[in-house]
GUTORVEX-78092 format. One line per 4 residues: number of its first residue (from 1); their letters; for each residue x, y, z of C-alpha. Coordinates in nm, 3 decimals, decimal comma, padded with zeros to 5 digits, always signed. Last residue first. Layout:
% GUTORVEX-78092
NUM	A	X:Y:Z ~ ...
% end
This chain:
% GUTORVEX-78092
299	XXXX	-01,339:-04,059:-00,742 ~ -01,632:-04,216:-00,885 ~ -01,699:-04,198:-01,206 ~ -01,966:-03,909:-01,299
295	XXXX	-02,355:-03,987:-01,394 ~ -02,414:-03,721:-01,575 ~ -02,695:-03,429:-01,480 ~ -02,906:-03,183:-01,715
291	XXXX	-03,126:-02,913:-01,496 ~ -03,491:-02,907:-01,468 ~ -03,484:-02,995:-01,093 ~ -03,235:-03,279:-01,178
287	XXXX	-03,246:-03,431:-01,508 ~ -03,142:-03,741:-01,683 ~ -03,035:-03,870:-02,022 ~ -02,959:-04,236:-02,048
283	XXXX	-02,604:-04,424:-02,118 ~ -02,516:-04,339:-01,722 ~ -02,521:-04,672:-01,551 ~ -02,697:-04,581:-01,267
279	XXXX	-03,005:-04,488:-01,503 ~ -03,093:-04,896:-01,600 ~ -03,122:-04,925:-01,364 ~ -03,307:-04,696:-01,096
275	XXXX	-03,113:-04,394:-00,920 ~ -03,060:-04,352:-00,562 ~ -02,879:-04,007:-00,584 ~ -02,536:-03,824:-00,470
271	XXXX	-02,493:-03,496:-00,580 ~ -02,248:-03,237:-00,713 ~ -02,362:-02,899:-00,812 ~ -02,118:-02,696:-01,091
267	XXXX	-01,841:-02,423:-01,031 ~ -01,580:-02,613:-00,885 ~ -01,868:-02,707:-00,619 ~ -02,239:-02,679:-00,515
263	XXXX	-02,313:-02,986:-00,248 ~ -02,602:-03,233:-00,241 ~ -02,699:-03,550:-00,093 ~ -02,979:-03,784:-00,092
259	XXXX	-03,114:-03,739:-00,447 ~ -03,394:-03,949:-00,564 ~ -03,437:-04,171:-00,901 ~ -03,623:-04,252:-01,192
255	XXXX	-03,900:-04,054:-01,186 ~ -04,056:-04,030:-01,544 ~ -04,071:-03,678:-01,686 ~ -04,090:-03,776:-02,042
251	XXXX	-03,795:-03,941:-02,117 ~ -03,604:-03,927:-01,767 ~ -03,620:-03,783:-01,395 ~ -03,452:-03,778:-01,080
247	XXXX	-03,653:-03,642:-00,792 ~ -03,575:-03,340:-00,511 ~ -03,491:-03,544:-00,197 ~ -03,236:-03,323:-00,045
243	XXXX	-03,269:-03,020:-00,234 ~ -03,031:-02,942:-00,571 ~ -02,701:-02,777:-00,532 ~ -02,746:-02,474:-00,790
239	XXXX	-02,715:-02,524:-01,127 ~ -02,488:-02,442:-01,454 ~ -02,336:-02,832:-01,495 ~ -02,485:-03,120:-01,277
235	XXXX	-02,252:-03,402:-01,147 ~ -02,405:-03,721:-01,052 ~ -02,244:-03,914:-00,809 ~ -02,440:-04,323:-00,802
231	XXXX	-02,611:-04,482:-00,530 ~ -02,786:-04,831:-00,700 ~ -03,120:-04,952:-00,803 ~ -03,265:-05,290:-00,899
227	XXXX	-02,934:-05,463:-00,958 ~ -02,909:-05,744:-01,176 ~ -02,578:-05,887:-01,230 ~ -02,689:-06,209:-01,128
223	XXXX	-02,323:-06,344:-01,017 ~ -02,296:-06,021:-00,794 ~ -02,628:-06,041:-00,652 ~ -02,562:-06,441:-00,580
219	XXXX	-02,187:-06,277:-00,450 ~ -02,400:-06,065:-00,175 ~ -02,682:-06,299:-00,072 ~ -02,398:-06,569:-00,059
215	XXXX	-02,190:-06,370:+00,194 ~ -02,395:-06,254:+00,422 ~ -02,249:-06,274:+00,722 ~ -01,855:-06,414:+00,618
211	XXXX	-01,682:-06,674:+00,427 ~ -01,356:-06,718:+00,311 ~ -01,147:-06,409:+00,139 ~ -01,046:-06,335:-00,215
207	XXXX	-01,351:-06,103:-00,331 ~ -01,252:-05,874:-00,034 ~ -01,599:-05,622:+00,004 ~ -01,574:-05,246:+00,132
203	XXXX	-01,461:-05,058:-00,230 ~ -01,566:-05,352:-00,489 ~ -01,896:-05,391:-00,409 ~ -01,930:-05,048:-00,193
199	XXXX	-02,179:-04,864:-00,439 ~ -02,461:-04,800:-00,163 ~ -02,688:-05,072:-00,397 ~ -02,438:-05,295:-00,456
195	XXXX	-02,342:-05,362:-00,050 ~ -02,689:-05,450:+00,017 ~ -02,950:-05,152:+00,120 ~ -03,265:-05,136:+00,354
191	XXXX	-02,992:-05,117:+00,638 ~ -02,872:-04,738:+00,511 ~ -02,749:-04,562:+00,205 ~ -02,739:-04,235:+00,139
187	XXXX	-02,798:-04,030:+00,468 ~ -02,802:-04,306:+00,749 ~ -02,499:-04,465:+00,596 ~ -02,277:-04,213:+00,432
183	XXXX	-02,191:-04,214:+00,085 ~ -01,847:-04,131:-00,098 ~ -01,923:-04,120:-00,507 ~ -01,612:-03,847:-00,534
179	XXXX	-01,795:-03,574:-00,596 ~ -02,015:-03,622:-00,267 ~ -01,720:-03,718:-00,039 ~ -01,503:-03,407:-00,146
175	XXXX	-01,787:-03,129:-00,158 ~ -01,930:-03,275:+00,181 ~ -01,611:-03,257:+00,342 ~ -01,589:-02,895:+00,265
171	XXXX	-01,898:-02,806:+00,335 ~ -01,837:-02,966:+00,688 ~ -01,503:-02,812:+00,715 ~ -01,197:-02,942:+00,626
167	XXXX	-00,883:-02,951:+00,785 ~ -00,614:-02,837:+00,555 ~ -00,255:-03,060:+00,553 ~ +00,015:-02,982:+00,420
163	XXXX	+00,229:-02,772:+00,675 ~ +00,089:-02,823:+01,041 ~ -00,011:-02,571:+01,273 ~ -00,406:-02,596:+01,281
159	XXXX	-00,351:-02,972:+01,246 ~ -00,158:-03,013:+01,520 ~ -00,360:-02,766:+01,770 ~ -00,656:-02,931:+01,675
155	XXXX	-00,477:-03,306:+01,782 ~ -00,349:-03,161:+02,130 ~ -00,803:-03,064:+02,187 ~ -00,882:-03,423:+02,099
151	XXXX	-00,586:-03,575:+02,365 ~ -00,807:-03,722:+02,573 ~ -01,062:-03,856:+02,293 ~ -00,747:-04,146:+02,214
147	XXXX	-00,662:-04,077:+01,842 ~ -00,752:-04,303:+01,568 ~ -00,622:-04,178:+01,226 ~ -00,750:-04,348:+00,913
143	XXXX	-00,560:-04,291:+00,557 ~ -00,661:-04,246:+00,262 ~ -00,530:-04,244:-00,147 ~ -00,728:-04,222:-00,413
139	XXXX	-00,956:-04,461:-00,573 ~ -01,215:-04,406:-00,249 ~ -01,255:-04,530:+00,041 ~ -00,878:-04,677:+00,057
135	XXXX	-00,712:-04,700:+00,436 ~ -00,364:-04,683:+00,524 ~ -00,275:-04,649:+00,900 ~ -00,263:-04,451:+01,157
131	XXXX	-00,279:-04,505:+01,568 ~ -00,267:-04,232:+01,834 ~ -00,012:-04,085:+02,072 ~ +00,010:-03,729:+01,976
127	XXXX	+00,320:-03,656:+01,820 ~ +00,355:-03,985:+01,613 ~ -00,045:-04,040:+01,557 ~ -00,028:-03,683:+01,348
123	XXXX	+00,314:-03,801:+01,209 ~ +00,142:-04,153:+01,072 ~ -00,151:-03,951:+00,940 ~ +00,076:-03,704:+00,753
119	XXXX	+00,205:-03,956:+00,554 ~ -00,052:-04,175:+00,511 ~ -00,239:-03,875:+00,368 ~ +00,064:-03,799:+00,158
115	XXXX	-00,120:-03,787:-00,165 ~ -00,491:-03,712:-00,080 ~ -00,749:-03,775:+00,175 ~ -00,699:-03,791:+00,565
111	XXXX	-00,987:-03,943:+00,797 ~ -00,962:-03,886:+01,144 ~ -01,165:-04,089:+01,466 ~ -01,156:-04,020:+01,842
107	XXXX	-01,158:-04,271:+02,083 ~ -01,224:-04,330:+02,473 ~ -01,611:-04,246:+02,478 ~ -01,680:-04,436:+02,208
103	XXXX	-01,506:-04,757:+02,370 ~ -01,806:-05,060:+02,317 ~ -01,630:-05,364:+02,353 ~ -01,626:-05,677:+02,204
99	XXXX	-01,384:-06,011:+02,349 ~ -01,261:-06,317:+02,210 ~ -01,133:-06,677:+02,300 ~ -01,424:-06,793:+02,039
95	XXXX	-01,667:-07,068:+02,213 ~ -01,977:-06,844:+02,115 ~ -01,963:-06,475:+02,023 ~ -02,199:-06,433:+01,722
91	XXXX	-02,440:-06,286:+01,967 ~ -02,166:-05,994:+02,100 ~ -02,163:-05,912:+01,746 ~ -02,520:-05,814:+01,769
87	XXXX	-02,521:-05,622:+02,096 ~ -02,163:-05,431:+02,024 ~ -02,352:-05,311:+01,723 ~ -02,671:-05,225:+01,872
83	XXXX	-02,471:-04,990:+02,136 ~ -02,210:-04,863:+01,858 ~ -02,472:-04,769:+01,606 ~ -02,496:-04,375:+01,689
79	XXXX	-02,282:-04,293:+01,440 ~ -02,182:-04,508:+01,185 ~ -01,849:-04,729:+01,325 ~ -01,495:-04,718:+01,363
75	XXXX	-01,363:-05,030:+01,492 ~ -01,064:-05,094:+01,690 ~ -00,872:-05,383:+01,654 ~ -00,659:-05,542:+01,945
71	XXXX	-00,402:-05,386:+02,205 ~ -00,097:-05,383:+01,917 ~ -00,322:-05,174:+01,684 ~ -00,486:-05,323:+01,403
67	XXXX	-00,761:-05,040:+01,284 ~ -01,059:-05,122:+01,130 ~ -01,308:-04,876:+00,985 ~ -01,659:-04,948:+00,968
63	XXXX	-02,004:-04,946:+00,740 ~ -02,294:-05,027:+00,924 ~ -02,593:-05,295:+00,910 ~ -02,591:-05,316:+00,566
59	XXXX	-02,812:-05,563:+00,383 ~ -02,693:-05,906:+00,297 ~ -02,964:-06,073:+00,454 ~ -02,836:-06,249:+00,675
55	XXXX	-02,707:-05,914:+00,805 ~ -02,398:-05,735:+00,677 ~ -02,130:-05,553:+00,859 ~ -01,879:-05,392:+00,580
51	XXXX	-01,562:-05,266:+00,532 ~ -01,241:-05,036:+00,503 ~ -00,927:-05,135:+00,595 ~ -00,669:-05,066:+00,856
47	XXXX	-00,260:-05,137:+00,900 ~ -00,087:-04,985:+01,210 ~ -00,037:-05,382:+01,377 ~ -00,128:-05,688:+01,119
43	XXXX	-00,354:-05,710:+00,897 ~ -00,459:-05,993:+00,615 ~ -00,701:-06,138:+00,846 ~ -00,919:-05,892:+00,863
39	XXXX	-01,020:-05,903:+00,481 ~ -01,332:-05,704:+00,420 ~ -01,678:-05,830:+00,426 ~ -01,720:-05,875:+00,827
35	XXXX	-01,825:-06,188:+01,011 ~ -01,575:-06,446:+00,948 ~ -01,290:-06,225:+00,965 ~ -01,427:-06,095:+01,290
31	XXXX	-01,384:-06,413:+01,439 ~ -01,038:-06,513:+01,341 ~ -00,891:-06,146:+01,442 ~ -01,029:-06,156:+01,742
27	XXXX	-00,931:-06,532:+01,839 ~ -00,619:-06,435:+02,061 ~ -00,811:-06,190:+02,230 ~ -00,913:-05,800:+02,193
23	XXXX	-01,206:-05,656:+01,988 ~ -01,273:-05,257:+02,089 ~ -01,588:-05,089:+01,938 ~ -01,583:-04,704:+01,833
19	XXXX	-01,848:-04,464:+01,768 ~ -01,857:-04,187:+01,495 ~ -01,926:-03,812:+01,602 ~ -01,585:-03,728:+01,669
15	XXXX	-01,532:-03,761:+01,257 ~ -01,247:-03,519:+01,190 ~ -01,185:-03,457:+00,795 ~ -00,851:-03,399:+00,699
11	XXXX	-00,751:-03,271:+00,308 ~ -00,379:-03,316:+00,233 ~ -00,287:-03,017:+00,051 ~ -00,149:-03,015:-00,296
7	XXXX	-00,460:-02,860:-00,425 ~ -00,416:-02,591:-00,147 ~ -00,736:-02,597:+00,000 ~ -00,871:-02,212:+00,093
3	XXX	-01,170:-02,310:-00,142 ~ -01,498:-02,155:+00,031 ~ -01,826:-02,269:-00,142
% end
């Protein structure tokens, strides 16, 4: 893999392919707090966070983005899910003084890793007329960058001259997301999954907040404390990236698990896997294509 990342660097990752909904109206705020697992009531204009949109169910329908800007909240969301998003929000709609929008076309979507990332976020959205603000997907520190799609071609040009920041490539991003326990819905975890399962319990949910879709599927899981399976890093020492799919095993060859993404990096392979309890939690020996692998903290 290609390293030409300063380690001081802020790393950038550009994410045109991700859609974008618009909420605007006195009520927005209100209303999507009640739907989504993070706290949306707790922002107010150039703050973000990082959360959920749950089913019934409790299962993931996408993960998003939100960004307070003084026009309303804008919503990053999984590629591709804007249109069925827009149509199932749009159903909770009801006497709410509220409106959903689907914008894709209009925004462009930045994430920025590392110290300074807020930082160099803020002076992106300075010179170029978009909207930063703090957002944690991992345990270091992040920052969101919405930029209108107008002025994609102004925001290269910044990051190609700026000082401390390195735009990553799609290796690149894969190396930082998959060490660092980072899925992505539609690779690693997707709509047959509840927040435990993809890992995002205590990265995309606020335990402090009222209620919202799902809710009691999601803390009766948590009060349980019996998960089935769940999407764990795994780093693998003196191998090559395994394949997409290749199977987790134990004891004596027992599947236990399936990888879903897969990167070769700082000179040992980095995955993401599926695995079955009780694997996720990393007290049993397990094996990748022949190979040992740890479960590794997340980043």
């Amino acid at each position: 893999m290609r390293r030409s990342r300063l380690s001081s660097d802020v790393l950038v990752v550009r994410e045109p392919e991700r859609g974008t909904l618009l909420s605007t109206g006195p009520d927005a705020i209100a209303w999507l707090n009640g739907l989504l697992t993070c706290d949306v009531a707790a922002l107010q204009p150039e703050q973000g966070v990082y959360g959920l949109l749950l089913n019934k169910q409790g299962k993931i329908q996408s993960d998003l983005t939100l960004l307070a800007t003084q026009a309303g909240l804008l919503l990053s969301v999984a590629p591709g899910s804007a249109p069925s998003l827009l149509g199932l929000l749009d159903r909770f709609l009801v006497m709410e003084d509220a409106t959903i929008a689907d914008v894709s076309a209009d925004w462009e979507w930045a994430r920025f890793f590392g110290g300074g990332a807020l930082g160099s976020a803020r002076a992106a959205a300075a010179a170029l007329g978009g909207v930063a603000a703090s957002v944690v997907w991992t345990h270091g520190e992040g920052a969101a960058l919405a930029m209108p799609s107008a002025r994609s071609s102004a925001l290269s040009h910044w990051l190609e001259s700026a000082s401390g920041v390195h735009l990553a490539d799609a290796q690149e991003w894969d190396a930082f997301r998959v060490a660092h326990g980072l899925g992505r819905f539609g690779v690693d975890f997707s709509d047959e999954d509840n927040p435990h399962e993809a890992g995002l319990d205590r990265l995309a949910i606020s335990w402090s907040k009222g209620c919202y879709l799902g809710q009691e599927v999601v803390c009766m899981q948590d009060m349980r404390g019996k998960l089935k399976r769940r999407l764990v890093a795994l780093a693998i020492d003196d191998a090559p990236a395994p394949a997409i799919g290749a199977k987790v095993t134990a004891g004596a060859g027992a599947e236990v698990g399936e990888v879903t993404s897969s990167v070769r990096a700082d000179s040992r392979a980095w995955a993401l896997a599926r695995l079955k309890s009780p694997y996720f939690e990393g007290h049993e020996s397990i094996w990748v294509e022949g190979h040992a692998a740890r479960v590794a903290a997340a980043g």
